[in-house]
C-alpha positions as CSV (number, residue, x, y, z in Angstrom):
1,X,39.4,-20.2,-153.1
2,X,41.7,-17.1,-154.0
3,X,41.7,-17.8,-157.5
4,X,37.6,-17.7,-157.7
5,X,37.7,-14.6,-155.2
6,X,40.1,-12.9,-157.7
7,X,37.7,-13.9,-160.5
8,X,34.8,-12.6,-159.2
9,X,36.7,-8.9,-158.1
10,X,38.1,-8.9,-162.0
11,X,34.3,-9.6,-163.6
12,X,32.4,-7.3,-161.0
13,X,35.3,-4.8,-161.7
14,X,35.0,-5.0,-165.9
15,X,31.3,-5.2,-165.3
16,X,30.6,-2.1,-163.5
17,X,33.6,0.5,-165.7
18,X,32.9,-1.1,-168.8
19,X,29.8,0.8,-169.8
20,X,30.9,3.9,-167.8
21,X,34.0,3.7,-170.2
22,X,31.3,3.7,-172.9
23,X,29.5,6.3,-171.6
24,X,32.0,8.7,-171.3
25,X,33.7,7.7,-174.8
26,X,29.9,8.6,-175.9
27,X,30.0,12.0,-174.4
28,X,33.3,13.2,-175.1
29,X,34.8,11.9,-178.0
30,X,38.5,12.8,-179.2
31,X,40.6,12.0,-182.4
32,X,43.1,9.8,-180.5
33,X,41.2,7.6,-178.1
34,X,43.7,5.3,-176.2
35,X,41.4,1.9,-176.9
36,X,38.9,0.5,-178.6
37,X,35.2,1.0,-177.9
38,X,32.6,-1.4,-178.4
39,X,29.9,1.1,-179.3
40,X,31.1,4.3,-180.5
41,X,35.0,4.5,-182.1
42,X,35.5,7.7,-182.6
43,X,39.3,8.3,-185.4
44,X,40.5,11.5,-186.7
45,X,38.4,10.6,-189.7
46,X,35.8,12.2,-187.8
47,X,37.4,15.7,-187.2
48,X,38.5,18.9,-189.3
49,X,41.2,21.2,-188.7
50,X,39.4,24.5,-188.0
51,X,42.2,27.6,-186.9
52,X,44.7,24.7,-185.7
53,X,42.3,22.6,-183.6
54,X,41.0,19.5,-184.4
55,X,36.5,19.8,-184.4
56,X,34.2,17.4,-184.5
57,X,32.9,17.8,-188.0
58,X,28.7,18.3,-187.5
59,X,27.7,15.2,-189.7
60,X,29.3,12.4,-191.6
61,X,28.6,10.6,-194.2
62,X,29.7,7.0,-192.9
63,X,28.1,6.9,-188.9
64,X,26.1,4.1,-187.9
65,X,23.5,5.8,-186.1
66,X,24.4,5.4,-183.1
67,X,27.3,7.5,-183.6
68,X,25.4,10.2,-185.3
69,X,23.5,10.4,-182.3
70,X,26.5,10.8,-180.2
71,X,27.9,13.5,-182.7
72,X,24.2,15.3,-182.5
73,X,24.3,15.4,-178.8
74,X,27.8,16.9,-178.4
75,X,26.7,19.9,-180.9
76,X,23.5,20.4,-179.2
77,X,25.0,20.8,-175.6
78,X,28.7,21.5,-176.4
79,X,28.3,25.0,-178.0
């Protein structure tokens, strides 16, 4: 009985902050994420130096497009 009540805690707790993981990842990405996403992986591939800081360069030529449409959506309401 305690092992199928810890079960079902552990799925219903992966289930519900799995995609707001994604989400988030989505919305904010960074060069150094501490996992691995499912949808969007963001590396430092992704980024150019500009006066010391790491940017989010605008386009790239190697996104999937979900991930160009992540990168669209944090220049058009991250300015």
């Amino acid at each position: 009985m305690t092992t199928s009540l810890f079960f079902s805690l552990y799925l219903s707790t992966i289930v519900i902050f799995t995609p707001v993981n994604e989400i988030w990842n989505y919305n904010n990405p960074r060069p150094y994420p501490k996992s691995i996403y499912v949808f969007v992986n963001w590396d430092e591939g992704d980024f150019k130096t500009v006066n010391g800081k790491l940017e989010l360069m605008k386009k790239h030529m190697h996104d999937n497009p979900l991930k160009a449409k992540a990168r669209a959506r944090y220049w058009k309401y991250h300015i």
